[in-house]
C-alpha positions in Angstrom: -61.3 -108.5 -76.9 -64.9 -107.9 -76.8 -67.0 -110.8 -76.1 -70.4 -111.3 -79.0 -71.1 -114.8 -79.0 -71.3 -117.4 -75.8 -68.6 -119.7 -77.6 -66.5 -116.7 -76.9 -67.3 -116.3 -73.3 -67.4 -120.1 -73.1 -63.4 -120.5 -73.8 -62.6 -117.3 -71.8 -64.4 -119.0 -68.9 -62.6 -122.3 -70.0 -58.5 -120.5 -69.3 -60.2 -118.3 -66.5 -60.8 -121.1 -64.6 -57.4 -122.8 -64.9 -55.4 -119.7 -64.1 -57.2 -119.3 -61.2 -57.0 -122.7 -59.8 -53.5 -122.8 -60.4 -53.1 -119.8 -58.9 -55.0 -121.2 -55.4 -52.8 -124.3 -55.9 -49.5 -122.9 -56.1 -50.6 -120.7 -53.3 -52.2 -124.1 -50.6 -48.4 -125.4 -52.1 -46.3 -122.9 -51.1 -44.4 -122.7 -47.6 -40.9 -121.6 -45.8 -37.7 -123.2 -47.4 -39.4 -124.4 -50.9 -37.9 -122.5 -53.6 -39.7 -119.8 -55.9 -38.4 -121.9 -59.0 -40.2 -124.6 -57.0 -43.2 -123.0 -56.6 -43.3 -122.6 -60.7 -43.0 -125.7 -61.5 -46.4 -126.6 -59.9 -47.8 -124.1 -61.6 -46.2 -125.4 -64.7 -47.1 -128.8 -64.5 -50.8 -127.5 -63.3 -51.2 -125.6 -66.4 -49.9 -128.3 -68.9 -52.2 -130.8 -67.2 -55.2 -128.9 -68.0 -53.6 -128.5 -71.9 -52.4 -124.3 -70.9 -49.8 -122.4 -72.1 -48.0 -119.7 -70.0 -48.5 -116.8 -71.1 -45.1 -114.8 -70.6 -43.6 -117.4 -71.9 -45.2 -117.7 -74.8 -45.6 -114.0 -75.3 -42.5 -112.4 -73.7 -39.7 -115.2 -73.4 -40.5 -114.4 -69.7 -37.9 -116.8 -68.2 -40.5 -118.7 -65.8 -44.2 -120.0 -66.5 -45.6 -117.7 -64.0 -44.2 -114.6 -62.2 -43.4 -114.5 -58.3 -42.5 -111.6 -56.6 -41.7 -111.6 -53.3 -41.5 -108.8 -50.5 -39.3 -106.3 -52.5 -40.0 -107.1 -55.6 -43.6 -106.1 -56.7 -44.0 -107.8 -59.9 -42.4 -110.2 -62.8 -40.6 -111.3 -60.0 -38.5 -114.2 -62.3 -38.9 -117.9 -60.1 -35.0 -118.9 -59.3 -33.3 -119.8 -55.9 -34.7 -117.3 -53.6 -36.1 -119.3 -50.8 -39.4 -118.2 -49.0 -39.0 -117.7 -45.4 -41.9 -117.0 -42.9 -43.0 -113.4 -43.1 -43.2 -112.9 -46.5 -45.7 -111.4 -48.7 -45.6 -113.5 -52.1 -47.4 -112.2 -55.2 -48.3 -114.9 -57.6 -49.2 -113.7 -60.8 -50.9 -116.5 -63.7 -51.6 -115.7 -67.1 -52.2 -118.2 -69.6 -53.9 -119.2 -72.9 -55.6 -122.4 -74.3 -57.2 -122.4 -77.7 -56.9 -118.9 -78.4 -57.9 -117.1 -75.3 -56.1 -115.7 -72.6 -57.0 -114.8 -69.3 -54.7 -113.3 -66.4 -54.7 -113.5 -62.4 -53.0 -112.9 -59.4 -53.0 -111.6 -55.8 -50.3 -111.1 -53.0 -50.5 -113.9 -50.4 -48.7 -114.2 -46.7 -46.5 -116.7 -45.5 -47.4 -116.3 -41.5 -46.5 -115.0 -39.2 -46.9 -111.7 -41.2 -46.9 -108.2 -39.0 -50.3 -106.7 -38.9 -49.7 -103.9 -41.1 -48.7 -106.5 -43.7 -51.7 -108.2 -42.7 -54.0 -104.6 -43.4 -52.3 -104.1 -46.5 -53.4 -107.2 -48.1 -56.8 -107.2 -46.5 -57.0 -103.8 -48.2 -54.9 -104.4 -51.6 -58.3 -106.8 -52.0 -60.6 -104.3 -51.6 -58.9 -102.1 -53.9 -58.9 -104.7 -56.4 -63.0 -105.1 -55.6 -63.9 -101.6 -55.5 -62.5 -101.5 -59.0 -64.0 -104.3 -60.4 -67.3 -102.8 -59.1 -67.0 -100.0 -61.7 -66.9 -102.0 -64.9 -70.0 -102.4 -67.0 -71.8 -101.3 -69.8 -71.1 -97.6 -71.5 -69.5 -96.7 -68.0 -66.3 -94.3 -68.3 -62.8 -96.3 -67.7 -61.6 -93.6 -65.5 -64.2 -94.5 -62.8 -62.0 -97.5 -62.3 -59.0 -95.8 -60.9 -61.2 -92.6 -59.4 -62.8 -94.9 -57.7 -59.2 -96.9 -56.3 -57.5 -93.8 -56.0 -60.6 -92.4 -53.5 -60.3 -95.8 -51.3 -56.6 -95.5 -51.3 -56.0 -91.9 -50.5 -58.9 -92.1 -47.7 -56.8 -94.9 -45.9 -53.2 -93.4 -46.5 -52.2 -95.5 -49.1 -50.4 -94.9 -52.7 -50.9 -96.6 -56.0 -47.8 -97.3 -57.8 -49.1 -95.4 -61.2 -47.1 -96.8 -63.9 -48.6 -100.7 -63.8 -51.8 -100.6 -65.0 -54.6 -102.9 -65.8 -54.9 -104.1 -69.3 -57.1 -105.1 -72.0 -56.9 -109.4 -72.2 -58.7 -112.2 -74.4 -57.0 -112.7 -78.0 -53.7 -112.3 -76.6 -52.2 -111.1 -73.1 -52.3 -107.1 -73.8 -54.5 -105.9 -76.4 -57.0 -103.2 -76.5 -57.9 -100.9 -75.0 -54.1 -100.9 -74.4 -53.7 -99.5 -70.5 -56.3 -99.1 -68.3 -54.9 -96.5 -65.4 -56.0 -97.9 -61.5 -55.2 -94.4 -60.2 -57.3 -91.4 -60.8 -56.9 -90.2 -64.1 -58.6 -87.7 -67.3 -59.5 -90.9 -69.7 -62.6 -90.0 -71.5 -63.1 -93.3 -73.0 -66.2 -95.8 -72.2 -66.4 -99.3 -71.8 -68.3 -101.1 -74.5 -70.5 -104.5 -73.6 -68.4 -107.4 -73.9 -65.0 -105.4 -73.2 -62.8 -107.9 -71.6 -60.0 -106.3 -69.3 -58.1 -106.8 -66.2 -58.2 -104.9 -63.0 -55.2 -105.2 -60.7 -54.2 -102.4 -58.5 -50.5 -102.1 -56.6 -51.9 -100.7 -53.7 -48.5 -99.4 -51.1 -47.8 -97.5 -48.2 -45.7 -95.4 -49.9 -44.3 -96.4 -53.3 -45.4 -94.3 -56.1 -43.4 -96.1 -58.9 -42.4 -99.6 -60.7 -38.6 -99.4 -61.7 -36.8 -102.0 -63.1 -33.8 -104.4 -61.7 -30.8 -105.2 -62.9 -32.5 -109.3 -64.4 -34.5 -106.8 -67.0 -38.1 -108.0 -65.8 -38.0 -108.0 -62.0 -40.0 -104.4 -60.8 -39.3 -102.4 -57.6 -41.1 -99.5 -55.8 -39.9 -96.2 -56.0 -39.5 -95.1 -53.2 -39.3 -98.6 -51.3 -42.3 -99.4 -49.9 -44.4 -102.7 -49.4 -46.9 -103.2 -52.3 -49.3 -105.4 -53.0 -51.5 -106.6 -56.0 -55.1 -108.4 -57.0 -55.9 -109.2 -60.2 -58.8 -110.6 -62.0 -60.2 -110.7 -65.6 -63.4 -109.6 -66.2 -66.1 -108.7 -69.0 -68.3 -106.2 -69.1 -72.0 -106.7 -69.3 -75.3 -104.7 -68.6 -75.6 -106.0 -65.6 -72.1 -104.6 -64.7 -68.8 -106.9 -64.0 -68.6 -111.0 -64.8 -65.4 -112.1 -63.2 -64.0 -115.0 -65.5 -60.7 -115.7 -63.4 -62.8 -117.8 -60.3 -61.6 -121.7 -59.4 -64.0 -124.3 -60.0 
């Protein structure tokens, strides 16, 4: 989607806001021995209060209204019986639409104690996430995104699980410009004022891959390696990124 009038950027706003506070809600919510189909139905019932569909639902027939992956798992983790324990790194992933627009979140949060190079991971699977963000603006190339990652990760000794990339968002939950690669790359596209997109890195200390389980949505790393993701939707302006997907 590309953003030309303010009613546009108004009901982007509008969903951006409620993925995000759902997101922060499920996340104060969630502690050891709840459930991960638990966890989802406060996001559920968060999103239908504020008058929000789920996204991969809606979309995909994703079996859950939002996706939690935990430890293992590094993304459309499916909610179900799995019970969160203490140590755990849980990614919580919202995506949603309300009167036509969509907007897309999520971010990898600990359930302490967590060991400190969990801890650095996260802290740093943030940064990532920022550093990206950072590069979005105005007739500035979409490869700077993931040169940009890929230079913060490989300074640090990390890897970026390069087949999950961010995405355009806005009419519907992928759109153009199709994928938008968080790891250094040769795309010689630009980004045009008003280009709405994702950034969300899968920053790991080793895994270089997503591969599918045997539930036909729940990703791995390949190899196995802890991984984490931030994700938030932005637009592009001239004054560089407007991050939509903040609570309020």
């Amino acid at each position: 989607m590309t953003i030309t009038h303010q009613d546009e950027l108004d009901g982007l706003k509008e969903i951006g806001r409620i993925v995000a506070n759902t997101m922060h809600a499920m996340a104060r919510a969630m502690e050891p021995g709840m459930t991960t189909r638990e966890l989802d139905e406060i996001g559920r019932a968060l999103l239908e209060r504020d008058g929000a569909a789920s996204a991969p639902e809606s979309s995909y027939d994703f079996p859950g209204a939002t996706c939690i992956s935990v430890n293992e798992e590094i993304a459309h983790g499916i909610p179900g019986d799995r019970v969160i324990a203490a140590g755990d790194l849980v990614n919580i992933d919202v995506s949603a639409s309300k009167n036509g627009y969509f907007a897309d979140t999520g971010a990898t949060f600990r359930v302490d104690p967590v060991a400190p190079p969990l801890d650095r991971l996260c802290r740093d699977g943030k940064r990532a996430m920022e550093i990206g963000i950072a590069q979005v603006g105005s007739d500035k190339p979409l490869a700077g995104i993931g040169k940009a990652i890929g230079r913060f990760a490989s300074g640090r000794g990390y890897t970026l699980i390069r087949n999950l990339a961010s995405q355009g968002v806005g009419r519907s939950l992928h759109e153009y410009p199709g994928e938008i690669a968080t790891w250094p790359n040769r795309d010689k596209r630009r980004i045009t004022r008003g280009l709405v997109l994702t950034v969300e890195p899968f920053l790991s200390t080793g895994g270089l891959m997503a591969t599918a389980g045997k539930d036909g949505w729940t990703l791995y790393s390949e190899p196995r390696a802890p991984v984490v993701q931030y994700e938030h939707t932005v637009v592009a302006t001239d004054r560089g990124p407007m991050t939509v997907t903040m609570p309020g």
